[in-house]
C-alpha positions in Angstrom: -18.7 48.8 51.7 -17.4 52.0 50.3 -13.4 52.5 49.7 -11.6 53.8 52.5 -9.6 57.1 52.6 -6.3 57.0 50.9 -3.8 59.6 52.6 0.2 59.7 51.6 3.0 60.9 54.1 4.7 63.5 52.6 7.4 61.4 51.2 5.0 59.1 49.4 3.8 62.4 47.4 6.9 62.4 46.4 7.6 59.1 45.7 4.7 59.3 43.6 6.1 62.6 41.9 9.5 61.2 41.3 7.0 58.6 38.6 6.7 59.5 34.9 3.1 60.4 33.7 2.3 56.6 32.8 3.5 55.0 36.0 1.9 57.2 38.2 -1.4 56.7 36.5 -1.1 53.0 37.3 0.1 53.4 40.7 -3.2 55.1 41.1 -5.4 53.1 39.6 -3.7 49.8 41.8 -3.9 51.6 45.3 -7.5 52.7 44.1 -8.3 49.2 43.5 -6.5 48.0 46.9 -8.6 50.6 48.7 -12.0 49.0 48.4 -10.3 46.6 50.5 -7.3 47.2 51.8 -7.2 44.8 55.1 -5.0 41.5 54.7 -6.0 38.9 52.5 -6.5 36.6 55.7 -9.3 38.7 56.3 -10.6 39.0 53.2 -9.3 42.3 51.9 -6.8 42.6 48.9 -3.8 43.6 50.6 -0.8 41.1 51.1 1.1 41.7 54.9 4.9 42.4 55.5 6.2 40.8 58.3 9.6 40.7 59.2 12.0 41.3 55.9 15.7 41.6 56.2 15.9 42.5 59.7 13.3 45.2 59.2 9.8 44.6 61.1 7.3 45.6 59.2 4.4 43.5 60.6 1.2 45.3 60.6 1.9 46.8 57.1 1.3 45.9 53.5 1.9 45.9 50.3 0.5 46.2 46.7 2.9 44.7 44.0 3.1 46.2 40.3 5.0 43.8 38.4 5.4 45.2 35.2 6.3 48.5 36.4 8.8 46.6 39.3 7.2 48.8 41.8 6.1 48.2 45.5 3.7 50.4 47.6 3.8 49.7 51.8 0.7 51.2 52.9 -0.5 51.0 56.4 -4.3 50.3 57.4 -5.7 52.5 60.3 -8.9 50.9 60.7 -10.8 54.1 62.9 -11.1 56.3 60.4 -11.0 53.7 57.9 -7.9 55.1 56.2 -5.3 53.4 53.7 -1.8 55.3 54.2 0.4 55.3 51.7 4.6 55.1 53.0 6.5 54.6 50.6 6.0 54.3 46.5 9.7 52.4 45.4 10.9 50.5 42.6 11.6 47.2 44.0 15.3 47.1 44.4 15.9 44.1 46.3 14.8 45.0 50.0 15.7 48.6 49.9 11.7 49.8 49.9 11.5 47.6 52.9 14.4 49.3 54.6 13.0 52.9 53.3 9.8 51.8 54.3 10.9 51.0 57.9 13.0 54.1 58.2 9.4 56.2 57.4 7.8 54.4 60.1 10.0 55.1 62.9 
């Protein structure tokens, strides 16, 4: 199975911008990884689901954790088309990427 289409919402570009060199590189690399399989882990994929977090419902989303660099990506998986799009690149801040994450998705 080949990887599926990455695209970014506008904000995500610059989310991704905002980055230094170094962390952008290994955002990348992590949602190029993700995208050889992006659907949930309960279906075999490499992606781990959001559900409802804080009062914000984000079920049918997911998210790729960078621990070293404290960063989150919530992508969402459009399965005709096979495409992996990116919301929202954040540093984990307690739920804040969840609530800008929900506020993109409205």
């Amino acid at each position: 199975m080949s990887a599926w289409r990455i695209e970014y919402i506008r904000a995500a570009e610059k989310d991704l911008l905002s980055l230094d060199r170094s962390q952008q590189l290994q955002v990348l690399k992590a949602i190029e990884k993700v995208s050889a399989n992006p659907l949930p882990i309960n279906e075999g994929g490499l992606g781990k689901p959001l559900g409802s977090l804080s009062g914000n419902n984000l079920t049918g989303y997911l998210k790729i954790k960078l621990l070293k660099l404290g960063l989150r990506v919530v992508y969402q998986v459009i399965r005709k088309g096979s495409v992996m799009k990116i919301i929202v690149i954040s540093v984990r801040d307690d739920e804040s990427v969840y609530k800008l994450a929900k506020n993109r998705t409205k």
